[in-house]
DOVEXLUM-775692 format. One record per residue (C-alpha): residue number from 1; residue in one letter; x, y, z. Coordinates in steps of 0.05 Angstrom, whole numbers. Layout:
// DOVEXLUM-775692
 resi resn      X      Y      Z
  NUM    a      X      Y      Z
...
This chain:
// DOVEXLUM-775692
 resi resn      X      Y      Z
    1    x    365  -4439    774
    2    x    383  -4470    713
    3    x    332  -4533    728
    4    x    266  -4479    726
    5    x    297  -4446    668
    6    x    284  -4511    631
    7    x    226  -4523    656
    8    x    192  -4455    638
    9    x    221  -4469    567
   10    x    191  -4533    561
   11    x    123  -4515    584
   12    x    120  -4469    534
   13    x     51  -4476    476
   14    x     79  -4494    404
   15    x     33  -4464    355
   16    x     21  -4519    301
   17    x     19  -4497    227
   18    x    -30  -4503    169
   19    x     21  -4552    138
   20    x     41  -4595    195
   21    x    -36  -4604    216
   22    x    -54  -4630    144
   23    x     10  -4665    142
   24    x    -23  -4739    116
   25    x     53  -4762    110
   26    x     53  -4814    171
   27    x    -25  -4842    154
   28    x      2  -4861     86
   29    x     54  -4891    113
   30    x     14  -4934    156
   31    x    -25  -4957    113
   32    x     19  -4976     59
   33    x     83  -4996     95
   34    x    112  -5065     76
   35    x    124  -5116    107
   36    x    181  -5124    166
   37    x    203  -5194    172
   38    x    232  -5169    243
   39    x    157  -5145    266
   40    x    128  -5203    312
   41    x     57  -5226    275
   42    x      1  -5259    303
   43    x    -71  -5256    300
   44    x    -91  -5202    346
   45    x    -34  -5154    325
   46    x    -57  -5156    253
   47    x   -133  -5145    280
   48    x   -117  -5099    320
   49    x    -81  -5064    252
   50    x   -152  -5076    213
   51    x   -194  -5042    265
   52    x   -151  -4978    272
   53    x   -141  -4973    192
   54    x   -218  -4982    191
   55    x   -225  -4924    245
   56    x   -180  -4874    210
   57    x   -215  -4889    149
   58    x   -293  -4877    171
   59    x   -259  -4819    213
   60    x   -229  -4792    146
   61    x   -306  -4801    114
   62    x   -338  -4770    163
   63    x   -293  -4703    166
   64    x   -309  -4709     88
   65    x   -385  -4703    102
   66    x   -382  -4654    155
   67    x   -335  -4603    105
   68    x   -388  -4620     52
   69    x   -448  -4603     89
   70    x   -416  -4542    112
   71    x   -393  -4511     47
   72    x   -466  -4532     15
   73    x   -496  -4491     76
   74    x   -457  -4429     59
């Protein structure tokens, strides 16, 4: 009995608030984290870094230009 209690709990939908959807806390922190001495680096982890900071940056420009074009519509 106890085990499906949890599991109803568990199952149930989170609503996610205004603040903790525009919460830009943790892309901050990725970009501008220092360095970790203990962090293994090599050539295709620090590409890999350089795409996905390029991604979430054109991603960021685009949502710009989409929320632009829509309040000039209005």
């Amino acid at each position: 009995m106890s085990e499906e209690k949890n599991n109803t709990e568990e199952n149930k939908k989170v609503k996610l608030t205004a603040k903790e959807a525009f919460d830009f806390g943790p892309v901050w922190g990725y970009f501008f984290r220092k360095k970790d001495a203990d962090r293994p680096s090599n050539f295709n982890l620090k590409a890999m870094h350089t795409v996905n900071k390029i991604s979430i940056v054109m991603f960021l420009i685009a949502m710009a230009v989409i929320i632009g074009r829509f309040i000039s519509r209005m």
